[in-house]
GUTOR-906038 format. One line per 8 residues: their letters; for each residue x, y, z of C-alpha. Coordinates in pm, whole numbers, plus 50000, padded with zeros to 5 digits. Last residue first. Layout:
<drenbas>
a	X/Y/Z | ...;
</drenbas>
This chain:
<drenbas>
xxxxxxxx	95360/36617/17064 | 95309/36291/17324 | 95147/36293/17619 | 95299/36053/17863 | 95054/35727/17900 | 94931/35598/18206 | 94869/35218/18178 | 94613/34935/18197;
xxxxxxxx	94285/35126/18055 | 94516/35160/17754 | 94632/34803/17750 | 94304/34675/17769 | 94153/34947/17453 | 94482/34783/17239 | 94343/34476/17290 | 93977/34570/17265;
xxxxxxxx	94056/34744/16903 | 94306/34469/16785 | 93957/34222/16832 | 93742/34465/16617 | 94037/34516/16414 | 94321/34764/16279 | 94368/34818/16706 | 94637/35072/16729;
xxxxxxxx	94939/35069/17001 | 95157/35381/16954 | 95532/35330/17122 | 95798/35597/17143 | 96171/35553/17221 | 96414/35712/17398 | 96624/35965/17447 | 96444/36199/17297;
xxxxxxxx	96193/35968/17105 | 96281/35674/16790 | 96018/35546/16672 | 95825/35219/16754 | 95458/35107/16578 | 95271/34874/16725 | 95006/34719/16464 | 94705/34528/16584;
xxxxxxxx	94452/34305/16387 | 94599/34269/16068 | 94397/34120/15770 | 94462/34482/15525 | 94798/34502/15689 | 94932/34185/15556 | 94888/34345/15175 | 95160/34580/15266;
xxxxxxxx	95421/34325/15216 | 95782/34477/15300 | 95609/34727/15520 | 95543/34443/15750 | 95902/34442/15882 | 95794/34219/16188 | 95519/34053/16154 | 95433/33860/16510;
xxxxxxxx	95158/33591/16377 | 94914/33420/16573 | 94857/33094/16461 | 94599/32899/16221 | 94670/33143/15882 | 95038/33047/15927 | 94943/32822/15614 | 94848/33116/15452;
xxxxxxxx	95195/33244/15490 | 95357/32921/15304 | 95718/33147/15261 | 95697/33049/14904 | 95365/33220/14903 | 95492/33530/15060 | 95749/33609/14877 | 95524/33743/14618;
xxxxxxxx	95501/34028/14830 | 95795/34202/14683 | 96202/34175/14835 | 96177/34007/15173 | 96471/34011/15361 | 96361/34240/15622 | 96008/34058/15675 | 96050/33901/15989;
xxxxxxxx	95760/33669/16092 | 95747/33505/16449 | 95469/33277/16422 | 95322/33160/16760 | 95092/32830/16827 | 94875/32812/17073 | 94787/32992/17416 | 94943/32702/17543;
xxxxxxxx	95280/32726/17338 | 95426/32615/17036 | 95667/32840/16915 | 95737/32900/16532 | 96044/33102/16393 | 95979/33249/16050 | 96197/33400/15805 | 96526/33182/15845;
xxxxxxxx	96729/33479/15737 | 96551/33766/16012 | 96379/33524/16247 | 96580/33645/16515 | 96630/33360/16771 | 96385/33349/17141 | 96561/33123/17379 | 96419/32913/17575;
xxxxxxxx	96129/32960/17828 | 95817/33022/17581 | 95504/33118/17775 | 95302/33378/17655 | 95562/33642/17853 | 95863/33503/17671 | 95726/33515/17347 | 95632/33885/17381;
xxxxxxxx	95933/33972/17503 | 96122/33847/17192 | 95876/34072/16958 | 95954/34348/17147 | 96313/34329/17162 | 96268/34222/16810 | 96065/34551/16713 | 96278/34763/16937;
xxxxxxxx	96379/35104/16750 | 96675/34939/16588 | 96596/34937/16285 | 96304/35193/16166 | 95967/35077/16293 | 95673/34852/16227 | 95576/34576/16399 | 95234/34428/16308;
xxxxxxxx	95048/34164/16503 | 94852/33908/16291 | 94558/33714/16539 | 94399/33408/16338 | 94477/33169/16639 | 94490/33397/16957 | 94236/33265/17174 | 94230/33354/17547;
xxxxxxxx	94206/33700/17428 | 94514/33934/17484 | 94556/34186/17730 | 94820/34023/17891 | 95032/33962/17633 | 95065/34319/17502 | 95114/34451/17901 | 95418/34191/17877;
xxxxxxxx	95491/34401/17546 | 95484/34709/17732 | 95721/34611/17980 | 95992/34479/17741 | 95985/34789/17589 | 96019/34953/17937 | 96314/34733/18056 | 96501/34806/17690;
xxxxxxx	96487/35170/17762 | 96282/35546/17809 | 95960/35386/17614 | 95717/35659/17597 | 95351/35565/17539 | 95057/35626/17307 | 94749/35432/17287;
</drenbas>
């Protein structure tokens, strides 16, 4: 699924489409953000939160690495990557005891190894004036999440 983004409000949009369409059980579930900086992966990312739940506010995870939630849906992982320098990171960051949640990776680029157990990745890119969003199910549960959000919107056709 392919979709324009013209601001903030539509990003924001799209990921409270995100939350909708997902299962009732989210524990296992890895989300990939990928995108240059500042094409909306934390706005994303934050909007997400909000819309499964969390009321406070929603900090960057960029130097403490990981900001859990614990909501009723379960327990969310926001992951950001940016500061991580080789995959070997990732064991002193205790990501397969995240394993239980549903993880938000933003910056997954910096460990490509996550993508071979990710469900969904949304990718952002910068688009005109705005931006542009592709949703792509990398699993047989990413698949019917990304399929609900595409029977869910009407998408601008994209070059």
């Amino acid at each position: 699924m392919t979709e324009f983004l013209a601001d903030e409000a539509a990003t924001e949009a799209l990921a409270g489409r995100f939350a909708a369409a997902l299962p009732e059980t989210v524990a296992g579930l890895t989300l990939l953000l990928q995108g240059e900086l500042g094409t909306g992966k934390s706005t994303f990312a934050r909007a997400l939160i909000r819309a499964l739940g969390h009321a406070g506010i929603v900090p960057s995870p960029t130097y403490t690495l990981v900001e859990p939630y614990e909501l009723p849906i379960g327990t969310i992982y926001h992951v950001d990557l940016y500061r991580v320098a080789s995959e070997d990171e990732l064991r002193y960051l205790g990501w397969t005891e995240l394993d239980e949640g549903f993880r938000i990776v933003e910056w997954p680029d910096r460990a490509p190894s996550i993508a071979a157990g990710a469900d969904v990745v949304v990718s952002l890119e910068y688009r005109d004036s705005g931006r542009q969003a592709d949703v792509k199910g990398l699993s047989a549960r990413g698949q019917r999440i990304a399929a609900a959000m595409a029977s869910d919107t009407i998408t601008q056709p994209v070059d």
